[in-house]
C-alpha positions in Angstrom: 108.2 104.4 156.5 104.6 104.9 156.8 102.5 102.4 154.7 99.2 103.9 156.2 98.2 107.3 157.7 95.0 108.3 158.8 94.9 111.8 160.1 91.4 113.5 161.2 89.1 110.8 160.5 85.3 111.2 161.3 82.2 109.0 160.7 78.8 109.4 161.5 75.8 107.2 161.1 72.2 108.5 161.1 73.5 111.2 163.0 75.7 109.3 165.6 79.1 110.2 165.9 80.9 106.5 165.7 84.7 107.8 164.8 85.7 111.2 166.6 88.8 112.6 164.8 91.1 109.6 164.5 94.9 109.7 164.3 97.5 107.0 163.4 99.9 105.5 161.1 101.1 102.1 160.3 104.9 101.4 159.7 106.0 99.0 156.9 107.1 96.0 158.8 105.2 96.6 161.7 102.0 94.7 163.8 99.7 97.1 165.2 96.9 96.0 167.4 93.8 98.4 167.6 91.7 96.9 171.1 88.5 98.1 172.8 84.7 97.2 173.3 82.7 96.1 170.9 80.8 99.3 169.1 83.5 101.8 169.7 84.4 102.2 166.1 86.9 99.5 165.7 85.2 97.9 162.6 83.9 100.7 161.3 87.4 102.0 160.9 88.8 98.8 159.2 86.0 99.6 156.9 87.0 103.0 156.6 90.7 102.2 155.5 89.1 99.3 153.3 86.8 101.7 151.2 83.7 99.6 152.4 82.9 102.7 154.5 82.9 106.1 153.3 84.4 108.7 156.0 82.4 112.1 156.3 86.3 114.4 157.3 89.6 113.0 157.3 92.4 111.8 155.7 93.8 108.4 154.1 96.8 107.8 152.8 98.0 103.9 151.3 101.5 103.8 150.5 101.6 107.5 149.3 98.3 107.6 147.6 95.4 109.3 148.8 92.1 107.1 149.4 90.6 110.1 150.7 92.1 113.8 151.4 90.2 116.4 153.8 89.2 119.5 151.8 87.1 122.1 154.2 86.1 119.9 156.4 85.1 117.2 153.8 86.6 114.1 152.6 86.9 114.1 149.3 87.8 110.5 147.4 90.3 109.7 145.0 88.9 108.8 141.1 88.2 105.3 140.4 91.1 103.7 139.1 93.1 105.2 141.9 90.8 103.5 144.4 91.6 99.9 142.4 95.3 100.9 142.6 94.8 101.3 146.7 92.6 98.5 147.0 95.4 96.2 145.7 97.8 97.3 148.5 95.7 96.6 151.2 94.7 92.9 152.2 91.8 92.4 154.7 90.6 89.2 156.2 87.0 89.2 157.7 86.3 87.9 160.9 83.9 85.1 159.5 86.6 84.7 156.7 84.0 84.9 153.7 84.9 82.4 151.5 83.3 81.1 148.7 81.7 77.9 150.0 80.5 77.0 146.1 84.8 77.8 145.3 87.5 75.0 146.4 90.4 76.3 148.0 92.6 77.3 145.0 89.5 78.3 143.4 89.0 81.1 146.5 92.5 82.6 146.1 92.9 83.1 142.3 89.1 84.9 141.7 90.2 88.2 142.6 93.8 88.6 140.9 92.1 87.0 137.8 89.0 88.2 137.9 88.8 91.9 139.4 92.7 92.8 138.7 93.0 90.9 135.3 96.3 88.6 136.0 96.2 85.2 134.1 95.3 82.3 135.4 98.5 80.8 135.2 100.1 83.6 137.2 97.4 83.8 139.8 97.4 79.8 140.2 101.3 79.8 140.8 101.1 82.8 143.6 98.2 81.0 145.0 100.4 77.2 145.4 103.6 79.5 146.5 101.1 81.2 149.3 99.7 77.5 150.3 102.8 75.9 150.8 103.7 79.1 153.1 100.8 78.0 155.0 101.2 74.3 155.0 98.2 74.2 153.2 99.8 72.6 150.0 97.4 69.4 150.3 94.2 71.8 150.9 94.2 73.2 147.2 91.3 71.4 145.5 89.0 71.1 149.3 86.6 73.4 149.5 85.7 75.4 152.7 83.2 72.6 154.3 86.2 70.6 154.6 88.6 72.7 156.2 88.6 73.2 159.9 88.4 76.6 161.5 92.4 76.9 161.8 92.0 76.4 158.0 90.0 78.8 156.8 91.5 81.0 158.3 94.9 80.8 156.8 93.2 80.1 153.5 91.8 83.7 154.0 94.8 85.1 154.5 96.2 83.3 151.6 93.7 85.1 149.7 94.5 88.2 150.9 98.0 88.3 150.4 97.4 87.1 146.8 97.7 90.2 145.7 101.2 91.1 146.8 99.5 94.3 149.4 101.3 96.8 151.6 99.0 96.3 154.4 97.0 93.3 155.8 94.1 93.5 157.9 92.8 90.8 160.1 89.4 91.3 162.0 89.7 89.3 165.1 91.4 86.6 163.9 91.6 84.4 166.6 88.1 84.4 167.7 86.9 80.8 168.4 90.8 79.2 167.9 92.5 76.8 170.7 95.7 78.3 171.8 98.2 76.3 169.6 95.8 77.8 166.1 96.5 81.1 167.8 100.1 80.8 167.5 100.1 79.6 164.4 98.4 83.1 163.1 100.9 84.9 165.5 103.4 83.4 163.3 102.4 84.1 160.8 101.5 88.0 161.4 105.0 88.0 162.0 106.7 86.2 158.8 104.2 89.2 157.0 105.4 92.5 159.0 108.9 90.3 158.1 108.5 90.3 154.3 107.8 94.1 154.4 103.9 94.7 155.4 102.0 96.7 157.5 99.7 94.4 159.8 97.1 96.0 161.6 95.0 93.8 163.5 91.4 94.6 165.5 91.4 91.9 168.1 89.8 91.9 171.5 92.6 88.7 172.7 94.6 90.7 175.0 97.1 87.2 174.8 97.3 87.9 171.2 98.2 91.0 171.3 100.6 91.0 173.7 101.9 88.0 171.9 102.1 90.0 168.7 101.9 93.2 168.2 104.9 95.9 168.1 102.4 98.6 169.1 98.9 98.8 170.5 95.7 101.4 170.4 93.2 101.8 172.8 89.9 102.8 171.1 86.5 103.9 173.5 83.4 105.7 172.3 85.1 106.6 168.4 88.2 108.0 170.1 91.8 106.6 170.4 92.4 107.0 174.2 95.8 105.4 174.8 98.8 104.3 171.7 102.0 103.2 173.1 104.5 100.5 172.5 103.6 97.1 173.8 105.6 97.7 176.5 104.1 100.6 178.0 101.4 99.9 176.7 100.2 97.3 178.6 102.7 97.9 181.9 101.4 101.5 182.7 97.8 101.3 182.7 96.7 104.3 184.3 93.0 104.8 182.7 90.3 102.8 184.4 88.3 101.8 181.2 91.9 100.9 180.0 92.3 99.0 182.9 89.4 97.1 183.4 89.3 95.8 179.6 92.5 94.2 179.9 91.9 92.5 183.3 88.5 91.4 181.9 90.2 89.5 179.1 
């Protein structure tokens, strides 16, 4: 079952095409990698399915409700509480994580299901110590960012994200500037998430990681998806040279 399809999507900026009619979905229980240069249209995609970026054409759909729907070459977007409904199903984790640095730990994971979805505190404060022992971040609760190394924040960010019970998690690079055994760690736990039911779509230029992780891999270049394929064939029958030389270059 699809959790996410994006049919037709096309975004410009100034005038500049960045995403040229873009195509997937994302099974429940799956780990998709999207790969490819930087300033192909990988991030301004995530931003797309996040709602931080307004598409100019397509299609979104998040767990059977329509973000956006194409009407005439236009997208037009869903009404306001529909948008708060979607942007509960879908979990994103920035690349720089973006926590709170004035919030500790516990303090980061409970401000949004409290504060922007209206769940009590002592709800919130009881998903956020369930999600922190997942984690092995049970001692961590009342530290606050400075103290955490970068292994840390991380999963602290994704505990965040997944406080909110979503259908789909998305992590922006998320091994940049981790040692190998960190990196497993997040492979891990990618995996116990597609496990439990999600969709995991991660944008990740670690070819390692994603042929660590991932069920199923894109190829982005210049706004356009060039290659999808299982990992498999994905990454054993490279045929295109941009392909090609990407991968090796890793």
């Amino acid at each position: 079952m699809a959790v996410l399809s994006v049919e037709g999507l096309y975004k410009s900026f100034k005038g500049k095409a960045v995403l040229k009619d873009i195509t997937f979905q994302l099974a429940q229980n799956e780990i998709l990698a999207i790969i490819g240069r930087s300033g192909v249209g990988k991030t301004t995609l995530l931003g797309c399915i996040n709602n931080l970026v307004r598409c100019d054409r397509g299609t979104i759909i998040v767990d059977g409700m329509y973000l956006c729907k194409d009407e005439n070459g236009t997208s037009v977007y869903a009404k306001p509480a529909q948008i708060l409904e979607i942007r509960k199903k879908v979990g994103l984790v920035f690349q720089n994580f973006n926590l709170f640095p004035h919030m500790s730990v516990l303090e980061n994971i409970i401000e949004a299901p409290i504060n922007v979805f209206g769940a009590s505190k002592k709800e919130a404060e009881g998903k956020a110590r369930e999600l922190l022992k997942m984690l092995d971040l049970e001692d961590k609760a009342n530290s606050y960012p400075f103290e955490l190394s970068g292994g840390q924040k991380q999963r602290v960010a994704i505990a965040r994200a997944c406080a909110l019970n979503p259908k789909i998690m998305c992590l922006d690079e998320p091994t940049s500037a981790l040692d190998p055994e960190l990196r497993e760690g997040i492979a891990l736990i990618a995996e116990k998430l597609a496990a439990d039911g999600m969709g995991v779509l991660i944008i990740t230029h670690d070819m390692n990681f994603a042929k660590r992780v991932a069920h199923r891999v894109i190829f982005m270049d210049e706004g356009r998806i060039v290659k999808e394929a299982g990992k498999e064939e994905f990454f054993n029958n490279i045929e295109n040279e941009r392909i090609k030389s990407f991968v090796m270059m890793d």
